[in-house]
C-alpha positions in Angstrom: -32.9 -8.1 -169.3 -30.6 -6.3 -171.0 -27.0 -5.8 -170.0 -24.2 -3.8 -170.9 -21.4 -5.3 -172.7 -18.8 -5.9 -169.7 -15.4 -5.0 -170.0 -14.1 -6.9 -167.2 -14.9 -10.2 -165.9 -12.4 -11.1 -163.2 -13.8 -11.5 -159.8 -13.9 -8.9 -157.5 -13.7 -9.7 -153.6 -16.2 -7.4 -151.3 -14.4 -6.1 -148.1 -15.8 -8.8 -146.1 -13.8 -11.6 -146.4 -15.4 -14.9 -148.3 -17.2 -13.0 -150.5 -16.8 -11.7 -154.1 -19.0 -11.2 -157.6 -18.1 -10.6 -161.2 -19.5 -7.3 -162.5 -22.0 -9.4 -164.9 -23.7 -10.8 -161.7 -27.4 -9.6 -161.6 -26.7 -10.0 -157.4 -23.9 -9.1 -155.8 -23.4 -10.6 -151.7 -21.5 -8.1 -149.6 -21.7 -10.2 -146.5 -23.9 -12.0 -144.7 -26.7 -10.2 -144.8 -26.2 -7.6 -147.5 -27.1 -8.1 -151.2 -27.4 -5.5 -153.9 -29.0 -5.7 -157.5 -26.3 -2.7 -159.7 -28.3 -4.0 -162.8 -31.6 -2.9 -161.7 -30.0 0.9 -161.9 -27.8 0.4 -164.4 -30.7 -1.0 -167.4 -32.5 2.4 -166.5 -29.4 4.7 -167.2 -27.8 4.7 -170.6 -26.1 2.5 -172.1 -22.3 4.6 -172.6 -22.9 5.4 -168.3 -23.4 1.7 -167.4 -20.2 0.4 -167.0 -19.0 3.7 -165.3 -21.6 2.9 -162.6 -21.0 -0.7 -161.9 -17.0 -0.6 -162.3 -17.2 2.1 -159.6 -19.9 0.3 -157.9 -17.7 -2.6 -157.6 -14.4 -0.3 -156.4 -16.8 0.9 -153.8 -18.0 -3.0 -152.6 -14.0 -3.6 -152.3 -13.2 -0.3 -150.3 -15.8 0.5 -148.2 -18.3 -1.4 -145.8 -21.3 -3.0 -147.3 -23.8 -1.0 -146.0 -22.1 2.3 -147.6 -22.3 0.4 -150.9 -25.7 -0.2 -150.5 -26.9 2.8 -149.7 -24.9 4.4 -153.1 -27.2 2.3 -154.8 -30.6 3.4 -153.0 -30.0 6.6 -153.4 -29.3 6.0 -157.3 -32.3 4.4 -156.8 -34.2 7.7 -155.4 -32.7 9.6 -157.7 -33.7 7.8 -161.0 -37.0 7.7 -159.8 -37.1 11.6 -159.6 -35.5 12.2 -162.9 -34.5 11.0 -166.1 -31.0 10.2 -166.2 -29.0 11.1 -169.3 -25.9 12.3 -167.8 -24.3 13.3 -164.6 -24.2 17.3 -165.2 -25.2 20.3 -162.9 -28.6 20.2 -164.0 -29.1 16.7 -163.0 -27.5 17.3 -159.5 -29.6 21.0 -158.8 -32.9 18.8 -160.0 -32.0 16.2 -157.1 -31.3 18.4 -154.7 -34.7 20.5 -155.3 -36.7 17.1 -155.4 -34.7 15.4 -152.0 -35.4 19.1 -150.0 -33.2 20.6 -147.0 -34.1 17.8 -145.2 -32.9 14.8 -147.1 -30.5 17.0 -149.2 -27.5 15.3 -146.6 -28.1 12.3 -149.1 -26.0 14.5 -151.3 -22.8 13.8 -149.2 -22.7 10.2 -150.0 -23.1 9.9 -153.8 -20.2 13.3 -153.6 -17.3 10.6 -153.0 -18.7 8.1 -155.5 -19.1 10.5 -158.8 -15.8 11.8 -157.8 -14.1 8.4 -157.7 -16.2 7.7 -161.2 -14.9 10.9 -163.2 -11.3 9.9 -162.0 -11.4 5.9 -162.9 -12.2 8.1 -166.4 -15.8 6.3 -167.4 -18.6 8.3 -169.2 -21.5 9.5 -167.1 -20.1 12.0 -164.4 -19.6 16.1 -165.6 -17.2 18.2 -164.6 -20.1 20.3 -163.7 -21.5 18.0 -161.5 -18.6 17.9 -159.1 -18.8 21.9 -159.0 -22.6 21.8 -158.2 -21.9 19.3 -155.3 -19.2 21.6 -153.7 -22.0 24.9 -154.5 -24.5 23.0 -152.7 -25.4 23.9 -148.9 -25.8 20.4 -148.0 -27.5 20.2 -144.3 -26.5 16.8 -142.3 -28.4 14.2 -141.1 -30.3 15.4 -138.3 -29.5 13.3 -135.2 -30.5 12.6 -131.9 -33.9 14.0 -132.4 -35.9 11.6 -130.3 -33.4 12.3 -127.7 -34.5 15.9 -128.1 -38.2 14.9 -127.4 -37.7 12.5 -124.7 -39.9 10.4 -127.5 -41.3 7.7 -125.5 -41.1 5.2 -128.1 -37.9 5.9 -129.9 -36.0 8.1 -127.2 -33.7 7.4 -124.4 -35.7 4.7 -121.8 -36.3 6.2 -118.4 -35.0 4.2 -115.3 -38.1 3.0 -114.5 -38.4 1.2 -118.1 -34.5 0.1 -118.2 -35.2 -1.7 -114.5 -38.5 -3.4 -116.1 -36.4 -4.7 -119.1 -34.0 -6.1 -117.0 -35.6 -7.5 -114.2 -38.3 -8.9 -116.9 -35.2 -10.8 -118.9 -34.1 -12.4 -115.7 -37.1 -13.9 -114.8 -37.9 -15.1 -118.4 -34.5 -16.6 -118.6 -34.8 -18.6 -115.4 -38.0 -19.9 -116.6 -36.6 -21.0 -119.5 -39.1 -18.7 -121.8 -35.9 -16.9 -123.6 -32.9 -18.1 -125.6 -29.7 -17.4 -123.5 -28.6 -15.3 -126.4 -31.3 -13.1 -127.1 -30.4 -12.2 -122.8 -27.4 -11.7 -123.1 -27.8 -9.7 -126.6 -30.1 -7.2 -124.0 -27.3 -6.9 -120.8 -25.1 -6.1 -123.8 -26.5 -3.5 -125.0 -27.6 -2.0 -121.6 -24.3 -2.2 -120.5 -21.8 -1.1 -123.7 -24.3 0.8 -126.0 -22.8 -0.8 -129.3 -24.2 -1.1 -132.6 -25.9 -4.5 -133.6 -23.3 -5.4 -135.8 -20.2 -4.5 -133.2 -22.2 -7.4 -131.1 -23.0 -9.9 -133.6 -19.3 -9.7 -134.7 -18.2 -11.0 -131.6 -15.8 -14.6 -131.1 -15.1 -16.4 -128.0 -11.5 -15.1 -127.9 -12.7 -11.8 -127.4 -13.9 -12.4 -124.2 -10.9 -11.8 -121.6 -10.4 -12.7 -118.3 -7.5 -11.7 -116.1 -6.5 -10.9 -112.4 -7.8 -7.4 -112.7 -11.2 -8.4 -114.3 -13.7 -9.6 -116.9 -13.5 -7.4 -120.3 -14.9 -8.0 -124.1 -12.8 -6.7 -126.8 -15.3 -5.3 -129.1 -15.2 -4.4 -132.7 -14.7 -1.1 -134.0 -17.5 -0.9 -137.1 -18.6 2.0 -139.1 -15.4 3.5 -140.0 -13.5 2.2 -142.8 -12.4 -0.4 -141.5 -11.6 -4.4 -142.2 -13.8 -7.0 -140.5 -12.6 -7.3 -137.1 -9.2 -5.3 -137.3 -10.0 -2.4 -134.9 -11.0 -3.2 -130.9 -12.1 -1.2 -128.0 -11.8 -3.1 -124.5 -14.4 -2.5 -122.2 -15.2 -3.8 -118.8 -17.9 -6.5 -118.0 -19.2 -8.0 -114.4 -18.6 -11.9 -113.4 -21.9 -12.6 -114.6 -22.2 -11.5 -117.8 -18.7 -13.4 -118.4 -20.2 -16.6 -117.6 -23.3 -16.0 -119.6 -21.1 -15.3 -122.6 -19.0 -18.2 -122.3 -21.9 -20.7 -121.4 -22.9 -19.3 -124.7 -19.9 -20.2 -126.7 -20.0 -23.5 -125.1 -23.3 -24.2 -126.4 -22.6 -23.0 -129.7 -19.3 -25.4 -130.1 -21.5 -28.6 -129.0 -24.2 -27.4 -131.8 -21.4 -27.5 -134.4 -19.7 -30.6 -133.0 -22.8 -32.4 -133.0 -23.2 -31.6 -136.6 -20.5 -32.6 -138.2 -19.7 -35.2 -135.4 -15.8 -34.0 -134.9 -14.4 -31.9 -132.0 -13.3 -28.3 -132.5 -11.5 -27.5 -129.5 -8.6 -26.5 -131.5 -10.8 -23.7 -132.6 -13.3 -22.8 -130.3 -11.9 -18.6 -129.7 -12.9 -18.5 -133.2 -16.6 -19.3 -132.3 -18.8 -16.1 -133.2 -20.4 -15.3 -129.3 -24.1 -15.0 -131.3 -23.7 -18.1 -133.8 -26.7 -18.6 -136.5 -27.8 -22.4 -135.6 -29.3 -22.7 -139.5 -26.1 -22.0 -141.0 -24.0 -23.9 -138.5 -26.1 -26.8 -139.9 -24.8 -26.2 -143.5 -21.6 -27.0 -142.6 -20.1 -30.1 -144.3 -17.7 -32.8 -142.5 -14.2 -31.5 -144.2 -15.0 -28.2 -145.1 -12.2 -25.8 -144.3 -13.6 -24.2 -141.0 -10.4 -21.8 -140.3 -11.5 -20.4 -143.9 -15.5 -20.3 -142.5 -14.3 -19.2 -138.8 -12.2 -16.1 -140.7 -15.3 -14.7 -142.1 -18.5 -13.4 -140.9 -20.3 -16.7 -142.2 -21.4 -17.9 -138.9 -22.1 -15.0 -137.7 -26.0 -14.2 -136.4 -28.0 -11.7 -138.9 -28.3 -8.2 -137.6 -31.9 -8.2 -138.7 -32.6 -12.1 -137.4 -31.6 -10.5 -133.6 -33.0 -7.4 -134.3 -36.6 -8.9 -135.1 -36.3 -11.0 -131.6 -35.2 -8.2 -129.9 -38.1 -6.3 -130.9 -41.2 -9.2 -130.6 -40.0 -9.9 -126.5 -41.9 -6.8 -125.1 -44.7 -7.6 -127.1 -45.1 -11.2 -126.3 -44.3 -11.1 -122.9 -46.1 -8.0 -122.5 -43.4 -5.4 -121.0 -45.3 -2.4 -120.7 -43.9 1.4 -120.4 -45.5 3.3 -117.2 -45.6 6.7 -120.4 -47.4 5.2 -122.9 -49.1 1.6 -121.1 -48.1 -0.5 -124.4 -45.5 -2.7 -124.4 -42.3 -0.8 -124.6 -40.7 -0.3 -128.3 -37.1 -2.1 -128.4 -34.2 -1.6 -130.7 -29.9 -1.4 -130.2 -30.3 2.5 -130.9 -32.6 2.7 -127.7 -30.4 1.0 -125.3 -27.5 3.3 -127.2 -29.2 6.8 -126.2 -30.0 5.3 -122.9 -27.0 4.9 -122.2 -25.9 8.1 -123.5 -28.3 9.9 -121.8 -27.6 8.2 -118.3 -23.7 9.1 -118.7 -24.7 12.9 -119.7 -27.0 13.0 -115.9 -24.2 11.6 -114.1 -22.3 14.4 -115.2 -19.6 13.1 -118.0 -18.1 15.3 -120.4 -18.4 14.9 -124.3 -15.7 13.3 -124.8 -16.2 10.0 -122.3 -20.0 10.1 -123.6 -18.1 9.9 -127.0 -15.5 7.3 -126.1 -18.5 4.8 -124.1 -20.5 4.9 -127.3 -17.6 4.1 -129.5 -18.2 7.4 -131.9 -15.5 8.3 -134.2 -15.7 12.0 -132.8 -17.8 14.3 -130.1 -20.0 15.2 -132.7 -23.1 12.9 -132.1 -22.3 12.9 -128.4 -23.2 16.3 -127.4 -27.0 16.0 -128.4 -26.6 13.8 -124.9 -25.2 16.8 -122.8 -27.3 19.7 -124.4 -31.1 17.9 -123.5 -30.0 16.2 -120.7 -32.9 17.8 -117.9 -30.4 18.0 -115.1 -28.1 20.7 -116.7 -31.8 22.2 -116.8 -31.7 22.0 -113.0 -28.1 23.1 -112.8 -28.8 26.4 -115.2 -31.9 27.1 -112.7 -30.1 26.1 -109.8 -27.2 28.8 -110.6 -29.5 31.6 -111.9 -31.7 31.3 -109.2 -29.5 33.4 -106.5 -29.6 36.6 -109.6 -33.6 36.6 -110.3 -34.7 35.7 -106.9 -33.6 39.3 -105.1 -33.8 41.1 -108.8 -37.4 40.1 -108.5 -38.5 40.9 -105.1 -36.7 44.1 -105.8 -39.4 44.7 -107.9 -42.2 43.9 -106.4 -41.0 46.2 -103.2 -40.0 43.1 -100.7 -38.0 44.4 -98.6 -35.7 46.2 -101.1 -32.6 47.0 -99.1 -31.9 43.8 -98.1 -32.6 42.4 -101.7 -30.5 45.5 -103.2 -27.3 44.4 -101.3 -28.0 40.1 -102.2 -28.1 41.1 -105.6 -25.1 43.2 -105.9 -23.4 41.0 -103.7 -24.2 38.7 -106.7 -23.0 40.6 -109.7 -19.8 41.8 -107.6 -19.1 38.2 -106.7 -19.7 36.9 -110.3 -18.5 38.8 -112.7 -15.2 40.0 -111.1 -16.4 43.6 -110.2 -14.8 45.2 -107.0 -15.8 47.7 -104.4 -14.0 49.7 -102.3 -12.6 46.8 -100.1 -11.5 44.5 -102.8 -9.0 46.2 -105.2 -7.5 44.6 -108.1 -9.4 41.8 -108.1 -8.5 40.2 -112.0 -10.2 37.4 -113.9 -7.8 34.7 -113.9 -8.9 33.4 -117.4 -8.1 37.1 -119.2 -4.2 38.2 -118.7 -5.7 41.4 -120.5 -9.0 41.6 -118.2 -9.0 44.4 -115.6 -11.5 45.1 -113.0 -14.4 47.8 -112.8 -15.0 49.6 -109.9 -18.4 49.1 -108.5 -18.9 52.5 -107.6 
């Protein structure tokens, strides 16, 4: 394979701590479960825009989370495999966006960032003219929520029904001892807090919190730029749950202690709550384990829990009443469930917003716009207008209709008769009243 001729061998350390690569490195591990191949893109561009590429490659592996890094170089990816690559210019950009169409065209917004950090660090590769076609571009975002907008029965919001199933089936499979404890509690914790996978999985015994006013779990912040653990939002678990957690942590410290056949009491709140067992076995009698406990080595895979999560239905045959198959499960289920749930009882945006852990109201409001008792509440409200407006038509008893429905429009939209004078909308310093006559 050929290679570029490297500038700059020192090692570079990811974001997640315990990990690092030299720009040479045909693989480069991000964390525990992200690795990316920079070379695979960079043999197919040429040879004056390689090092531009993986020098800002490897800034971006340093700054940002893994899985933005990643995605930089999928998209590069997409985009070689659409065009030939010669340079960075206007051309090249307008080409992409033509080939990805308005609906992928929000891909645009991620590579924007990276070719701008790349024409500043001063490499080749990256036009002026590239940067101006990016800002010319009407980029459309990501749609989201959409299978909340269809009530999709096998990626949207679960109904109550389903949610009751799920839980009651977990808690009979646990008691027979047919489910791992922490594939149960993984569920209870979703149902319950709505958090990303990895929020969960980066979970330690001291964030589990018990004091006279309650149980709570300090959770992780993740998807914003942020460092490994250095954000936290406190929520608000039951008794149970707290014991399940820390019988959890309990069996994970024997697992370790057993392995290496010394006690680590000293260091148990460092525990991860959902603890891979094969790694945990990799560990070596007088390793360092505050340096292993301060990274995310010990951590369970997203993808490992995700896979379980999604073969339980299936095996033990949890069926949906909608669609009579065994009912599709994934974190982002459980997270419009609960999103959806919050949005019936009535919350605003911004709770909806702070429950889920988003970074603003933006994704929350698909929850409040298709939820199907605002439905109710809009026919509900309108009903006391159309009802006497259409009997009015069809001749029923038209007096008494006539007066309900002006009664109506008098009452709602601040006109007045002859009786009420000066009657102002309180919203409107400037609003004054019509006379109804």
């Amino acid at each position: 394979m050929e290679t570029c001729n490297l500038r700059k061998e020192n090692l570079i350390f990811a974001t997640m701590q315990g990990y690092s690569f030299k720009l040479s490195d045909i693989k480069w591990q991000l964390d525990k479960e992200t690795c990316i191949f920079p070379h695979k893109i960079a043999d197919k561009i040429t040879k004056s825009m390689r090092i531009g590429y993986l020098t800002t490659l490897a800034y971006f592996s340093a700054e940002y989370s893994a899985g933005y890094t990643k995605n930089i170089n999928q998209i590069f990816s997409q985009w070689l495999g659409m065009i030939d690559l010669k340079t960075i210019d206007a051309n090249a950009v307008y080409q992409f966006n033509v080939n990805l169409g308005p609906e992928k065209n929000y891909k645009l917004n991620s590579i924007k960032k990276f070719l701008t950090k790349w024409k500043k660090l001063g490499y080749v590769g990256v036009e002026t003219s590239a940067l101006t076609m990016l800002e010319k571009i009407k980029v459309k975002n990501n749609l989201t929520g959409e299978a909340v907008k269809r009530r999709d029965p096998n990626c949207g919001p679960l109904t109550e029904q389903e949610l009751k199933i799920i839980l009651e089936s977990i808690r009979k499979l646990l008691k027979e001892n047919k489910i791992h404890l922490f594939i149960y509690c993984y569920i209870i914790l979703l149902a319950k807090t709505g958090r990303r996978p990895l929020q969960l999985t980066s979970l330690k015994a001291k964030d589990l919190i018990r004091t006279g006013e309650g149980w709570f779990l300090n959770i992780p912040k993740v998807k914003q730029r942020k460092d490994f653990r250095s954000e936290f939002s406190l929520v608000s678990i039951d008794d149970c749950l707290y014991e399940k957690l820390t019988t959890l942590v309990d069996v994970n410290q024997k697992h370790i202690e057993d392995n290496i056949n010394q006690g680590i009491g000293h260091i148990k709140n460092e525990l991860p709550i959902f603890m891979d067992s094969k790694k945990s076995i990799s560990i070596q009698s007088g390793q360092s384990l505050d340096t292993i406990m301060a990274t995310d080595f010990l951590h369970m895979k997203n993808s490992f829990i995700s896979k379980e999560l999604d073969k339980i239905t299936t095996k033990f045959n949890i069926q949906s009443s909608r669609t009579h198959n065994p009912i599709r499960l994934n974190a982002r289920r459980f997270r419009y469930t609960l999103g959806s749930r919050l949005a019936k009882e009535g919350a605003s945006v911004e709770v909806i917003a702070k429950a889920l852990d988003h970074k603003s109201i933006n994704s929350s409001g698909i929850y409040v716009k298709n939820s199907p008792d605002n439905v109710h509440y809009i026919d509900m409200k309108l009903h006391s207008f159309f009802e006497p407006l259409s009997k009015i038509f069809q001749d029923s008893d038209s007096t008494q209709n006539k007066k309900l429905f002006t009664e109506y429009v008098l009452n709602s939209f601040g006109f007045t008769d002859c009786k009420h004078e000066k009657i102002e909308c309180l919203t409107c310093k400037n609003f004054r009243a019509w006379s109804s006559e």
